[in-house]
N, C-alpha and C positions, 0 to 999 in steps of 0.2 A: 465810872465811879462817881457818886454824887457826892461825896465829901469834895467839901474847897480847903486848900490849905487857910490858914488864920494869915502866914506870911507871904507874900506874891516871891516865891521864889519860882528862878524857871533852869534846866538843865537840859542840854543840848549835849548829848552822847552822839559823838560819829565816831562810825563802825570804820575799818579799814580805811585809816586817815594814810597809815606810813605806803602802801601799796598806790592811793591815788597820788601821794604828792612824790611818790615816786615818778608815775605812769605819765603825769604834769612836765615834770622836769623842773629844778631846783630853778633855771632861767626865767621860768614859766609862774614862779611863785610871788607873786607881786600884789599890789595894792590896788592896781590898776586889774589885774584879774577878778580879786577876789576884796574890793573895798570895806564891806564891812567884816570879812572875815579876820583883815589887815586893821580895822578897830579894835576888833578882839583878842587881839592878839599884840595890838600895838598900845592899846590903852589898857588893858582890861591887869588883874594883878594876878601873875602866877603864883600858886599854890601847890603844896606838894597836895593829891587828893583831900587824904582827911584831914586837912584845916580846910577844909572848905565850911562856913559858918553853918550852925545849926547843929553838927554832924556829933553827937555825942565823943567823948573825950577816950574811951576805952581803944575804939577802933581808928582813932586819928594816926594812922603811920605815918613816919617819918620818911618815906622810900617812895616813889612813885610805883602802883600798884598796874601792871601790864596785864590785860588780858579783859574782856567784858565782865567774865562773872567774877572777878574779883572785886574791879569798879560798881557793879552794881550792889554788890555785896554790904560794899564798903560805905556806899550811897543809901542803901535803906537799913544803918546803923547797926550790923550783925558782924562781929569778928570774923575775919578771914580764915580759913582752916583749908588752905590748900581744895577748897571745893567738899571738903567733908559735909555731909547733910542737907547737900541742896538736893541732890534725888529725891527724899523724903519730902522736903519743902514742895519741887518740882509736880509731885505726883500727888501731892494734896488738891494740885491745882486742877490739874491737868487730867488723873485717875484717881478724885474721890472714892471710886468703891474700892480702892487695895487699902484702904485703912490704915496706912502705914507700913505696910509689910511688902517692903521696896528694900532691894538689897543696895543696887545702886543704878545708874542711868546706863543705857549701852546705844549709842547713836552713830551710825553710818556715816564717814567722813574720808577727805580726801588726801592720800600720801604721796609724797614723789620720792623716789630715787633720784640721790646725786652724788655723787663721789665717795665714798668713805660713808655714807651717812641716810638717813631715811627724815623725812619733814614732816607734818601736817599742812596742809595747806588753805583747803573748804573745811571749815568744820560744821554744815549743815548744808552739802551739796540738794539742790530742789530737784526733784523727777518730774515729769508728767502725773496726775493724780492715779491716772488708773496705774500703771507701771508701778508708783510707789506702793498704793495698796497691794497690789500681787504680791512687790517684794518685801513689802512688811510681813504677811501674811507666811511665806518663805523665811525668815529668818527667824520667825517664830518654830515654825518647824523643826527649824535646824539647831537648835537650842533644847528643844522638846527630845531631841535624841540623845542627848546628854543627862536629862531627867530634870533639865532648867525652866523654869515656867518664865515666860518672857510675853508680856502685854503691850502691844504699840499704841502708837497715837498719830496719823497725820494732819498733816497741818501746810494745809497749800503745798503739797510735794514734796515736804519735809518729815522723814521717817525720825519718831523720838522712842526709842524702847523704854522697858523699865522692867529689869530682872529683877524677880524675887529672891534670889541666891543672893547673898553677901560674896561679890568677887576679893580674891586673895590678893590679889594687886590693885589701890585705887589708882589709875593714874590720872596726870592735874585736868582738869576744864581743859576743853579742846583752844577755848577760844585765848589760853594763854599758852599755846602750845605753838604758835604760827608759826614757821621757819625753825622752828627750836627741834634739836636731833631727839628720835624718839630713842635710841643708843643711851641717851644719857638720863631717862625717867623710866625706864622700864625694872623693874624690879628685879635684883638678882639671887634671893629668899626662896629654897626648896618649895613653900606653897604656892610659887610663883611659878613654873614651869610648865603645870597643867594648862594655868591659862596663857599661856606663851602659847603652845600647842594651840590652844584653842583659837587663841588670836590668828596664829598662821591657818590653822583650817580656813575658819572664817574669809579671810583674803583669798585663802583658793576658791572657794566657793563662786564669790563672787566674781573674779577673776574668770568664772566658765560659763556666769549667766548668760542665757544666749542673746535676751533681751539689752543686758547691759554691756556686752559685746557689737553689738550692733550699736548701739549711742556710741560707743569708742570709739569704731571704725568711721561714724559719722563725723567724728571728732568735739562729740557733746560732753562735757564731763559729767562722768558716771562715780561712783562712792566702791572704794576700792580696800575699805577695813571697816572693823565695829569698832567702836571704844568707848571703854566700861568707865564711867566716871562718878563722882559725887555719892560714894556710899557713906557709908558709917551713921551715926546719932546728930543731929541737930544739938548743937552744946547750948546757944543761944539766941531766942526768936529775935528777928528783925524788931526794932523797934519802928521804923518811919515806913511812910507809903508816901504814893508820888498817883497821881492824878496822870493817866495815859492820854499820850494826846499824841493819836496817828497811830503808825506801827511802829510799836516797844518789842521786844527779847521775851519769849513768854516767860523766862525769868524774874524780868523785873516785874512783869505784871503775880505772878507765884509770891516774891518777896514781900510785895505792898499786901496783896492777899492773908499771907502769914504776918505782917504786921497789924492788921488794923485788926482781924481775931486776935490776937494776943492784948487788945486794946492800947495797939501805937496810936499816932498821930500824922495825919496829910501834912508831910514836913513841904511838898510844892508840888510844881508839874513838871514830868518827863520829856523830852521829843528824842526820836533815836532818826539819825539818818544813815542811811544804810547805801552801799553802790548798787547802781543797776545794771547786772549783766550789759555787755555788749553795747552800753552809752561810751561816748566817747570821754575819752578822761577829763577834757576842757568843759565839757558840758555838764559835769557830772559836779565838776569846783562850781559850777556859777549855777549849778541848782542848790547845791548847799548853803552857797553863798546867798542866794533869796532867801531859806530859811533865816538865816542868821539877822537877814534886814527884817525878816515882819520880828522877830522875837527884839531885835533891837527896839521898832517901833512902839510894839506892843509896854516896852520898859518904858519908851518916853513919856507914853501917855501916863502910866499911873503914877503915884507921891512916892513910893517908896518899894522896897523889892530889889531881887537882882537877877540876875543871868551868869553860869555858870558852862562855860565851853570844856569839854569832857572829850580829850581822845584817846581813842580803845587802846594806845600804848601806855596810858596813864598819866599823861600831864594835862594839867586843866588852867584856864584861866577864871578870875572871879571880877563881872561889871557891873558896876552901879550907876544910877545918874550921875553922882558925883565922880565918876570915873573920869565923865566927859573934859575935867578939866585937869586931868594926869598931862603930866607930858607925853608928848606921843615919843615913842617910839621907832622913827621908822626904819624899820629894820625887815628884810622879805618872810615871807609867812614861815610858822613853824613847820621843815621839813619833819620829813619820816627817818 
């Protein structure tokens, strides 16, 4: 993106904060682990999200907002709607030629069994490219028997649908769904039971792929349901865009996309850190932790600006230069 924000705002989103500072160990959450992230945390001023400065007044809640696409939502100045009309936003980005005629998002993700209850757990499990293309290409099919038109899109091993049928049940963004029982968001509304059915096909489905059987048995994790999410009308366009810097949420980069057409404004810059498969959890804190020191440096150096720490359960910190002279805090890093 070649627009620069007018203000040096900077925003540091990490993805499954509460899973590593679990994997860490609360003993393990220290200053001495994770020094500037224990700045940020120790100096820096918590905010519930939407007072974060800049952030238009209509969508500033009062509640901490849990889950990435609400945060990011909430981040490029568009009301919350439970996910309502990010599909359409999504698919502008992503499948300009369906012109808008996106019922709602259907994306491959991962569930566990456990007592009494059913979870999401991945909600954008990666395949191998060729495998994902197969089973993209597969799931379109299977949808096709239905009389469903269903258009994919991969993305580095990540299968993203986009049903043209309006589904009868929207249920919320996968990524505010983590551990939360699907028991308790699933629709119980007569128009709702065909795709109950449909949902349970789909699991069987995949459930018998021979390919995705095989990664089971290897003990790779495979995508074990579809879920239909973000249908409905866009009520109101994003106003702010954010300057991608690394790898973003093709969300946020969709949101700044439908901002800046609608004639928003480069409200700053993005960074999203995200876990790496299979890193160990200690190295995983002290590579986030190096992000946080160049973004901290990069604040020292310039007159004015901030830095804003953003975790995908929805509490954020807000630092300035002038932070540096808060009382510290010292208190161990914010658990999950």
């Amino acid at each position: 993106m070649s627009h620069r924000p007018a203000i040096e705002r900077d925003v540091l989103l990490v993805e499954g904060w509460p899973a590593l500072a679990a994997a860490v160990g609360t003993s393990n959450l220290t200053a001495q682990a994770a020094p500037n992230l224990a700045l940020l945390f120790g100096r820096g001023a918590p905010l519930p999200l939407g007072r974060l400065p800049g952030l238009p007044a209509p969508v500033s809640a009062a509640t901490p907002a849990a889950g990435v696409e609400h945060i990011l939502t909430v981040l490029h100045g568009m009301a919350y709607d439970g996910g309502a009309g990010l599909a359409v936003l999504l698919a502008a980005f992503e499948l300009p030629a369906l012109a808008g005629d996106v019922g709602c998002r259907v994306d491959p993700v991962i569930l566990r069994d456990a007592p009494g209850r059913i979870y999401l757990t991945v909600p954008e499990p990666r395949l191998p490219v060729p495998l994902a293309a197969t089973l993209a290409t597969e799931i379109e099919a299977w949808f096709g028997e239905h009389g469903m038109a269903l258009c994919t899109v991969i993305d580095g091993g990540v299968i993203r649908g986009y049903l043209r049928q309006q589904a009868a049940c929207n249920l919320p963004p996968p990524g505010s769904m983590l551990g939360a029982d699907l028991g308790e968001v699933w629709p119980e509304a007569p128009g709702a039971r065909r795709w109950r059915a449909l949902f349970n096909e789909m699991q069987m489905r995949l459930h018998q792929h021979p390919a995705l059987a095989a990664r089971r048995a290897a003990g790779e994790p495979v995508p074990n349901a579809l879920w239909w999410w973000g249908g409905g009308a866009v009520r109101q366009a994003p106003c702010l865009a954010y300057e991608a810097c690394g790898t973003v949420p093709s969300l946020a980069r969709a949101l700044s996309h439908a901002a800046l057409k609608a004639g928003g404004t480069v409200h700053g810059r993005l960074y999203c850190w995200q876990p790496v498969p299979g890193a160990a959890p200690r190295e995983q804190l002290a590579a986030l932790d190096r992000l946080a020191a160049r973004l901290l440096a990069d604040l020292k150096r310039r007159w004015g600006g901030s830095l804003a720490l953003v975790l995908d359960d929805g509490r954020c910190w807000h630092y300035t230069r002038s932070s540096r002279w808060r009382l510290y805090r010292p208190a161990r890093l914010a658990g999950g």
